[in-house]
C-alpha positions as a LaTeX table, in Angstrom:
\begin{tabular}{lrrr}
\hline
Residue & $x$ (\AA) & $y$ (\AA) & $z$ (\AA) \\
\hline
Unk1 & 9.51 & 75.98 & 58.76 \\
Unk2 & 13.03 & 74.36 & 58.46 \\
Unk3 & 12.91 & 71.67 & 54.92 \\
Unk4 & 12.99 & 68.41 & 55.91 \\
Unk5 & 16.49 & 66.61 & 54.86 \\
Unk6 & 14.85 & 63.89 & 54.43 \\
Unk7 & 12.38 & 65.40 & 52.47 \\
Unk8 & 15.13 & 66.73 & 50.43 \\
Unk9 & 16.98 & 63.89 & 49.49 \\
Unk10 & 14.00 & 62.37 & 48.45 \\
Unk11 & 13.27 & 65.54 & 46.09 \\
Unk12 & 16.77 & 64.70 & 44.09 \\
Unk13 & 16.34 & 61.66 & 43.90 \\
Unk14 & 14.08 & 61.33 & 40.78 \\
Unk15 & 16.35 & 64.28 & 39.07 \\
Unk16 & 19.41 & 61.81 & 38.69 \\
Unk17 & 17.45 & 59.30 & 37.99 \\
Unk18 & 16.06 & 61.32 & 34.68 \\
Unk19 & 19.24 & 62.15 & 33.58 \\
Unk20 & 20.08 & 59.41 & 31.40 \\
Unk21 & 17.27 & 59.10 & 29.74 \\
Unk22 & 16.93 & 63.06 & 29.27 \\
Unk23 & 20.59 & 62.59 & 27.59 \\
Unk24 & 19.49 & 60.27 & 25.06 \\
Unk25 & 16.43 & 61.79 & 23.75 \\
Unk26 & 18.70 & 64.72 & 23.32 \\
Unk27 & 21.09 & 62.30 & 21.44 \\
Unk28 & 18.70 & 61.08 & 19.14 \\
Unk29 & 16.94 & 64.45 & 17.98 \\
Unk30 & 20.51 & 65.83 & 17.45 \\
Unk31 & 21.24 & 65.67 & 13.43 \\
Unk32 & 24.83 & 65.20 & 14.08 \\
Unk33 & 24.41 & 62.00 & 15.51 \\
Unk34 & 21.94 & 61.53 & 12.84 \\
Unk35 & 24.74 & 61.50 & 10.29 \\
Unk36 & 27.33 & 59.58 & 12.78 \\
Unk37 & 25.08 & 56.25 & 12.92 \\
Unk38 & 24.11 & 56.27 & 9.20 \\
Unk39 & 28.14 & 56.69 & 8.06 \\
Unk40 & 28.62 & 53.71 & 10.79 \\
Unk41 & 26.01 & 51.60 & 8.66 \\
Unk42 & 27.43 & 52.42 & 5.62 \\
Unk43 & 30.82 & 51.79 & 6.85 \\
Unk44 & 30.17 & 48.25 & 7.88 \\
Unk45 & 27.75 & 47.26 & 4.74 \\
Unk46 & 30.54 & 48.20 & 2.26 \\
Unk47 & 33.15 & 46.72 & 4.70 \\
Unk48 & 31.20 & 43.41 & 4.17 \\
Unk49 & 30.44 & 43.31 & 0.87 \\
Unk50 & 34.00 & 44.45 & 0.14 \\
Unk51 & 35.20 & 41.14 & 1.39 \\
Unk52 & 33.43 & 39.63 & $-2.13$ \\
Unk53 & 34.31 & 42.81 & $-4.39$ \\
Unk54 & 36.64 & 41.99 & $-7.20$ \\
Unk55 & 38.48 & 44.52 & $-9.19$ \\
Unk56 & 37.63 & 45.09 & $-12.93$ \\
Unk57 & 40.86 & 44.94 & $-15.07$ \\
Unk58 & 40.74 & 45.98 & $-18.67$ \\
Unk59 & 43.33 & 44.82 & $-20.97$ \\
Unk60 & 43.17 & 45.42 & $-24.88$ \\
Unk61 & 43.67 & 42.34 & $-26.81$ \\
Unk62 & 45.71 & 44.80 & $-28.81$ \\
Unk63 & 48.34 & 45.42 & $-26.17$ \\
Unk64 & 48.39 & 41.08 & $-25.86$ \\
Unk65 & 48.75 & 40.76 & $-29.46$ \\
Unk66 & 51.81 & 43.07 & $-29.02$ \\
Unk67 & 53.45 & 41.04 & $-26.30$ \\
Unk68 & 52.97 & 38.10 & $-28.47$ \\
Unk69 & 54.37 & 39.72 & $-31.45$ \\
Unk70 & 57.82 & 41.02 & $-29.47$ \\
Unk71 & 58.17 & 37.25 & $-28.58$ \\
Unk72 & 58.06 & 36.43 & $-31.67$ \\
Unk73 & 60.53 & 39.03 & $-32.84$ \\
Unk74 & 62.98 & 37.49 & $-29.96$ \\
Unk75 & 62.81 & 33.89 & $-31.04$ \\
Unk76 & 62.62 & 34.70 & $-34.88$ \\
Unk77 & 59.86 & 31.91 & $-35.51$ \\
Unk78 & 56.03 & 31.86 & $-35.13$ \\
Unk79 & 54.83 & 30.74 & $-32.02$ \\
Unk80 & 52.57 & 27.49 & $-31.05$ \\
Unk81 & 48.95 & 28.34 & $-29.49$ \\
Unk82 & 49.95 & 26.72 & $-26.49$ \\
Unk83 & 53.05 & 29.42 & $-26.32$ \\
Unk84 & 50.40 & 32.08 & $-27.35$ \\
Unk85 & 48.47 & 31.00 & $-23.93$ \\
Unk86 & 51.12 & 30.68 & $-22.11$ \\
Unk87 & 52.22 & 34.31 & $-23.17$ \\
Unk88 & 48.76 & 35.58 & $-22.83$ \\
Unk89 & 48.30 & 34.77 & $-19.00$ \\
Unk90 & 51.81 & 35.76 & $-18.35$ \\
Unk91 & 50.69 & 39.22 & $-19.67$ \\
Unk92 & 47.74 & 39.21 & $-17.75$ \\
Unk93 & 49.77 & 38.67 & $-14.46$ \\
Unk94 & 52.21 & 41.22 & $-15.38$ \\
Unk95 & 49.66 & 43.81 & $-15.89$ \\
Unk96 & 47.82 & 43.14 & $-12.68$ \\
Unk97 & 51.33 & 43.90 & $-10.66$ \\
Unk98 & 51.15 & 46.52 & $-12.57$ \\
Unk99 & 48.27 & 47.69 & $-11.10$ \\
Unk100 & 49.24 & 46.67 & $-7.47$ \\
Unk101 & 52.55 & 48.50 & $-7.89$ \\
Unk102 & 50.94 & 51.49 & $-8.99$ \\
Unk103 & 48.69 & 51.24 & $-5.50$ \\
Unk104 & 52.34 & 50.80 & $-3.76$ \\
Unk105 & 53.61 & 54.10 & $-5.30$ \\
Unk106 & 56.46 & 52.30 & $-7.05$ \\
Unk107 & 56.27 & 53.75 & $-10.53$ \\
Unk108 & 58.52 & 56.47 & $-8.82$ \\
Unk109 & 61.55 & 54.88 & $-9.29$ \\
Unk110 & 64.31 & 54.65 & $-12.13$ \\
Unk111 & 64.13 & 51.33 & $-13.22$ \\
Unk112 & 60.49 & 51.54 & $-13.50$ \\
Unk113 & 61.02 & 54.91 & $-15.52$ \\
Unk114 & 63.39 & 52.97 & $-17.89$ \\
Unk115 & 60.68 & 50.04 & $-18.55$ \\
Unk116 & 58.16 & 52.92 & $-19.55$ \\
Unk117 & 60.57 & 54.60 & $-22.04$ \\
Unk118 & 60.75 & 51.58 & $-23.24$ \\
Unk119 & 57.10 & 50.77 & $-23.82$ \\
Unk120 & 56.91 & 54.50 & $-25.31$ \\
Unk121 & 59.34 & 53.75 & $-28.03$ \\
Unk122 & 57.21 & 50.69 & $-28.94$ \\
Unk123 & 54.08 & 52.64 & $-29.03$ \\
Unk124 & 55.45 & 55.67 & $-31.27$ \\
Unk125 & 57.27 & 53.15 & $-33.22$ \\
Unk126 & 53.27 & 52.50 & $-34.29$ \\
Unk127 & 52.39 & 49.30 & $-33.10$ \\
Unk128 & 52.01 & 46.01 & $-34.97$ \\
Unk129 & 53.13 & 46.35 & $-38.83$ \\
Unk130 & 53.45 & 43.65 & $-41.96$ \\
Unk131 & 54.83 & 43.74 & $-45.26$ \\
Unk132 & 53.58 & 42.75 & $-48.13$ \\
Unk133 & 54.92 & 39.94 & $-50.39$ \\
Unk134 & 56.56 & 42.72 & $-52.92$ \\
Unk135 & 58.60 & 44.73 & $-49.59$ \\
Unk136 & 59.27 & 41.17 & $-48.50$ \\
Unk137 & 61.12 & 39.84 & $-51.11$ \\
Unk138 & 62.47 & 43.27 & $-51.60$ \\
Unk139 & 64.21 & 43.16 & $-48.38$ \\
Unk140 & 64.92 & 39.80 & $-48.74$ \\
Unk141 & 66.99 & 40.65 & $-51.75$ \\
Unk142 & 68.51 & 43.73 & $-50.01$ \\
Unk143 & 70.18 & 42.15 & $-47.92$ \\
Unk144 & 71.24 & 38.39 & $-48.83$ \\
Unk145 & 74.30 & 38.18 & $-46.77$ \\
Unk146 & 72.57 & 38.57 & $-43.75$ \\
Unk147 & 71.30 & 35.31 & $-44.63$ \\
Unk148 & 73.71 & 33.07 & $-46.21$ \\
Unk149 & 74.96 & 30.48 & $-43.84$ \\
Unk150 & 78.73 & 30.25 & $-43.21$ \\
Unk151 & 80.58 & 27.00 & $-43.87$ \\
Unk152 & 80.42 & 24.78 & $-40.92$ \\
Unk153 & 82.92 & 21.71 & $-39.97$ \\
Unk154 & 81.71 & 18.02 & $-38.33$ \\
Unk155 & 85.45 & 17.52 & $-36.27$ \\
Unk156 & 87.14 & 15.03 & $-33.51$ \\
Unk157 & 89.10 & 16.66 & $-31.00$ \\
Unk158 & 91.89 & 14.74 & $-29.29$ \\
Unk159 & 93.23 & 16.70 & $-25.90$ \\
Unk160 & 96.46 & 14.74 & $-25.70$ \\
Unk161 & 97.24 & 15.66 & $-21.30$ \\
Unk162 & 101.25 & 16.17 & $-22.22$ \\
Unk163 & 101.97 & 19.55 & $-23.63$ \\
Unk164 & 105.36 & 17.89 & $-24.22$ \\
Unk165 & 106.49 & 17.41 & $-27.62$ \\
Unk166 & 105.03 & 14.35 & $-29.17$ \\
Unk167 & 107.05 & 11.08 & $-30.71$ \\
Unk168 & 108.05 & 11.37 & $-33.97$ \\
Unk169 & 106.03 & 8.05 & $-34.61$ \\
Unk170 & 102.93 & 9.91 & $-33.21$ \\
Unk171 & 103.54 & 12.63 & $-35.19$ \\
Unk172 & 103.41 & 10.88 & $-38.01$ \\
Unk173 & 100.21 & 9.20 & $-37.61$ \\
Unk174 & 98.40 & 12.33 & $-36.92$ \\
Unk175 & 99.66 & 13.63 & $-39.88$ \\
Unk176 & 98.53 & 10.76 & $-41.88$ \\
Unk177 & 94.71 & 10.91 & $-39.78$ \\
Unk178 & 95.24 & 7.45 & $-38.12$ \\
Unk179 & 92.31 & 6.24 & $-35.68$ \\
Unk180 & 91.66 & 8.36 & $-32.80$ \\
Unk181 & 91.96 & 5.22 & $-30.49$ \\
Unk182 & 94.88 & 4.28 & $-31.61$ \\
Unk183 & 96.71 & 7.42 & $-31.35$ \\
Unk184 & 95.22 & 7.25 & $-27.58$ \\
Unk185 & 97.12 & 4.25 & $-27.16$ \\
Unk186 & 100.22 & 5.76 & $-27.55$ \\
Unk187 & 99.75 & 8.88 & $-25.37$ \\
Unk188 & 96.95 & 9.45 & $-23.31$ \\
Unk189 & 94.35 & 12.27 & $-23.69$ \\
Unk190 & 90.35 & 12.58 & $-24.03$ \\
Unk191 & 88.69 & 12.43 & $-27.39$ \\
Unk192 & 85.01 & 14.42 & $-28.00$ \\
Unk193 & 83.39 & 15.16 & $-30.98$ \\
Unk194 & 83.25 & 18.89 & $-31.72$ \\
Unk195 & 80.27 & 18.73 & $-34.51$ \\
Unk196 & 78.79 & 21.98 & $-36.40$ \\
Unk197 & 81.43 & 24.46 & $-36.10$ \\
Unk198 & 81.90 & 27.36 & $-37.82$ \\
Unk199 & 85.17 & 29.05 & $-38.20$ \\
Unk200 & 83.92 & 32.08 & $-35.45$ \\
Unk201 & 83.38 & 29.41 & $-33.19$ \\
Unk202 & 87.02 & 28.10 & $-33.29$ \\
Unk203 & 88.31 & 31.25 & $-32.97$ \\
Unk204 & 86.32 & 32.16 & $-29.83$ \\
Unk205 & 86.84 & 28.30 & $-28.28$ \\
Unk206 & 91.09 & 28.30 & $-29.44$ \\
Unk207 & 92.24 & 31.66 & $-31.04$ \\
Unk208 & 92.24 & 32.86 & $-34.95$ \\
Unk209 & 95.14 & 31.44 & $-36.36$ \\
Unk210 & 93.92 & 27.53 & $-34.89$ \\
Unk211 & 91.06 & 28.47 & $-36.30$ \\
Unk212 & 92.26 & 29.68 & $-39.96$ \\
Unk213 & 94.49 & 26.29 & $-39.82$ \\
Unk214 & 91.95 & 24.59 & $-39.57$ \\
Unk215 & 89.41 & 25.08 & $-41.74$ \\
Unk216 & 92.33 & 25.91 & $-44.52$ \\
Unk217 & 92.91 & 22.06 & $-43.93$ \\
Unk218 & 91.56 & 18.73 & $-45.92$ \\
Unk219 & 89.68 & 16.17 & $-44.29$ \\
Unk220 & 91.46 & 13.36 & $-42.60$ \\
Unk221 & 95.08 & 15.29 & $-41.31$ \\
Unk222 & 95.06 & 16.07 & $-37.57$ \\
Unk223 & 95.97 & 19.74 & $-37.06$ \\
Unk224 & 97.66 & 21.39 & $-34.50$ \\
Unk225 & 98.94 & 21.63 & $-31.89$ \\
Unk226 & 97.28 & 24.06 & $-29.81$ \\
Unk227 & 98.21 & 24.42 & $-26.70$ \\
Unk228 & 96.37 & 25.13 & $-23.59$ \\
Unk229 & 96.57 & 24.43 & $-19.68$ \\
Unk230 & 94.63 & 21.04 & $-20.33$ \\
Unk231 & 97.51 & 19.68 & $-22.33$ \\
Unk232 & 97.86 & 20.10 & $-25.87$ \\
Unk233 & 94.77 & 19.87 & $-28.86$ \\
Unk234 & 94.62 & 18.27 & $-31.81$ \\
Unk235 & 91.47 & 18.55 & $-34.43$ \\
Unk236 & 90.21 & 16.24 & $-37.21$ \\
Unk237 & 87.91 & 17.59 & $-39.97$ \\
Unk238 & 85.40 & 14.83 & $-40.39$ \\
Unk239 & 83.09 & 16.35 & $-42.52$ \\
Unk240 & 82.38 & 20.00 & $-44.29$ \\
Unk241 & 79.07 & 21.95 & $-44.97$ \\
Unk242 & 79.73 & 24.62 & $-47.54$ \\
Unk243 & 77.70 & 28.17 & $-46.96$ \\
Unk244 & 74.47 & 28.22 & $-49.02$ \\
Unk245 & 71.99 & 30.87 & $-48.70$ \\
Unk246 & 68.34 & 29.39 & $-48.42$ \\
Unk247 & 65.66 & 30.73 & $-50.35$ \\
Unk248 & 63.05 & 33.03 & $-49.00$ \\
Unk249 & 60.40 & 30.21 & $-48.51$ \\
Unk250 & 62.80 & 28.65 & $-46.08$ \\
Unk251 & 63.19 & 31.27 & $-43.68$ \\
Unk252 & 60.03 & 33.77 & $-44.37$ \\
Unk253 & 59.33 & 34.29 & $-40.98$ \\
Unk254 & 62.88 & 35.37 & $-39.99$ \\
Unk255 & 62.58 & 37.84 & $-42.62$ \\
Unk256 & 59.37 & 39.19 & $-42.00$ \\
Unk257 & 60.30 & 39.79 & $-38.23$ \\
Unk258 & 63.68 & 41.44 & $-39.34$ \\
Unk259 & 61.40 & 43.58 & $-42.14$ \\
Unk260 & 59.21 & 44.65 & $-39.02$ \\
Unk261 & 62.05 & 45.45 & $-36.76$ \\
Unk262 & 63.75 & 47.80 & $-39.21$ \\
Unk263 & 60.23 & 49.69 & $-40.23$ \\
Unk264 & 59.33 & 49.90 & $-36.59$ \\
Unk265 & 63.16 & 51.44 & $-35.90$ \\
Unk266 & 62.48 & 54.05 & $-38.41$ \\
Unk267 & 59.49 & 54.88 & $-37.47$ \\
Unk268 & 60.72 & 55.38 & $-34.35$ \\
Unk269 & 63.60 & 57.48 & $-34.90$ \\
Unk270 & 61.09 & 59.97 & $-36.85$ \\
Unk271 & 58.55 & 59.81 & $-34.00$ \\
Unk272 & 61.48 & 60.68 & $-31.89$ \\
Unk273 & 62.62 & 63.44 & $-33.46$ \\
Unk274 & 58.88 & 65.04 & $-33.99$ \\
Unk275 & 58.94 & 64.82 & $-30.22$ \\
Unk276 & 62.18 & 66.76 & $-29.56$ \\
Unk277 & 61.13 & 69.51 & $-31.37$ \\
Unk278 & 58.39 & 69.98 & $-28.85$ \\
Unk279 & 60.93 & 70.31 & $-26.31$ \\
Unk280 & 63.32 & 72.59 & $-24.98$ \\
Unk281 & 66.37 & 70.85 & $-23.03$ \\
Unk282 & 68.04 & 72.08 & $-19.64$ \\
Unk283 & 70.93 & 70.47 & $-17.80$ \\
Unk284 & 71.30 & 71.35 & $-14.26$ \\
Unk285 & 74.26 & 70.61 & $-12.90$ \\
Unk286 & 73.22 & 70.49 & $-9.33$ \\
Unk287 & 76.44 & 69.35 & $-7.82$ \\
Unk288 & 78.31 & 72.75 & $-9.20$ \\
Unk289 & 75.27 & 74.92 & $-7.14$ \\
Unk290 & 76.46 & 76.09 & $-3.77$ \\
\hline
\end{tabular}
């Protein structure tokens, strides 16, 4: 007998409508997707306790004792605990950019190379180093020159605006180290006081021989001219600090830090030198290879 159509369609039916479900069972006993839903989990568990993760930086107090140490080699005095602090959390910033800059792949790049040679001399030059009282005075005595003060002048300077030769009556006065005011009076200009001044510092603010004038002079004569596009100067030695070289109590710390720099130098240039032995040294000129 001929199948029904109707009876047909009605035999399908229930096979699409077991397809689905057929498809998941299959799904579920399938170890692959076994491994796909657990790596989901895992995914999202460590994405969300990720968002509270912090990241564990090590420093050695070491390394901070260093950074203190080099500030104190820059400013030549011991520093407060407040500076020490402030220096301290500084460091700690530094060194998590560090770290963040690292991520970033920026260590390959020249500057950065430059900063690390740098921190490699510090660290072969051995670190943190003191002398004792007998290499301190030593030193001290070594080199006492380093450490004498020069002689320093307390001066007026009168910028007269004329560069035009000045009256003979002027003239005159200044020689004789009248009143600043009253030599005003007569021809006008600026007066400043020019206090603590060493003869290197006249020669760098006028030229040598101003400067050798100067401080060859006695106090109370106005000296100069020197002229200049302002007009023309004229200085007044008010008062004069000989050189004296203070004792070692008075400046131990600049000392000690100078002691340390030298040690640490020559320790470094040995370090060095160990080091190049353990190399062999090419230059390529690449520009010459065709």
């Amino acid at each position: 007998p001929t199948p029904d159509k109707n009876n047909e369609t009605q035999g399908q039916e229930p096979m699409s409508k077991n397809v689905q479900p057929n498809t998941i069972k299959w799904l579920l006993r399938e170890p692959l997707m076994h491994f796909f839903l657990m790596a989901l989990i895992i995914f999202a568990v460590y994405g969300l306790s990720n968002q509270k993760q912090t990241i564990l930086l090590e420093l050695d107090q070491a390394d901070i004792e260093g950074r203190l140490f080099m500030q104190e080699m820059a400013t030549g005095q011991a520093i407060s605990e407040e500076q020490r602090n402030y220096y301290t959390a500084a460091f700690v910033e530094e060194q998590i950019l560090v770290q963040e800059a690292l991520k970033m792949g920026l260590d390959d790049d020249a500057r950065i190379h430059d900063i690390l040679a740098q921190k490699m001399r510090h660290v072969l030059s051995g670190g943190i180093i003191q002398p004792n009282e007998a290499e301190l005075e030593s030193f001290y005595h070594a080199n006492l020159e380093r450490y004498r003060t020069l002689q320093t002048l307390d001066t007026d300077e009168i910028v007269f605006n004329s560069r035009e030769n000045l009256s003979e009556g002027l003239l005159e006065q200044l020689a004789a180290g009248s009143d600043a005011e009253a030599l005003l009076s007569q021809s006008s200009g600026n007066l400043d006081p020019l206090p603590n001044v060493n003869q290197l510092d006249l020669s760098n603010i006028f030229d040598d021989a101003f400067a050798e004038q100067v401080f060859g002079a006695e106090i109370g004569p106005w000296q100069g001219p020197f002229l200049s596009n302002r007009g023309q100067h004229w200085l007044q030695i008010k008062s004069r600090k000989e050189s004296f070289l203070p004792p070692l109590d008075e400046i131990r710390d600049r000392v000690r830090l100078e002691w340390i720099a030298r040690e640490e130098d020559q320790r470094l240039k040995m370090e060095i030198e160990k080091l190049k032995k353990r190399y062999t040294i090419r230059i390529v000129d690449n520009e010459s290879v065709h």
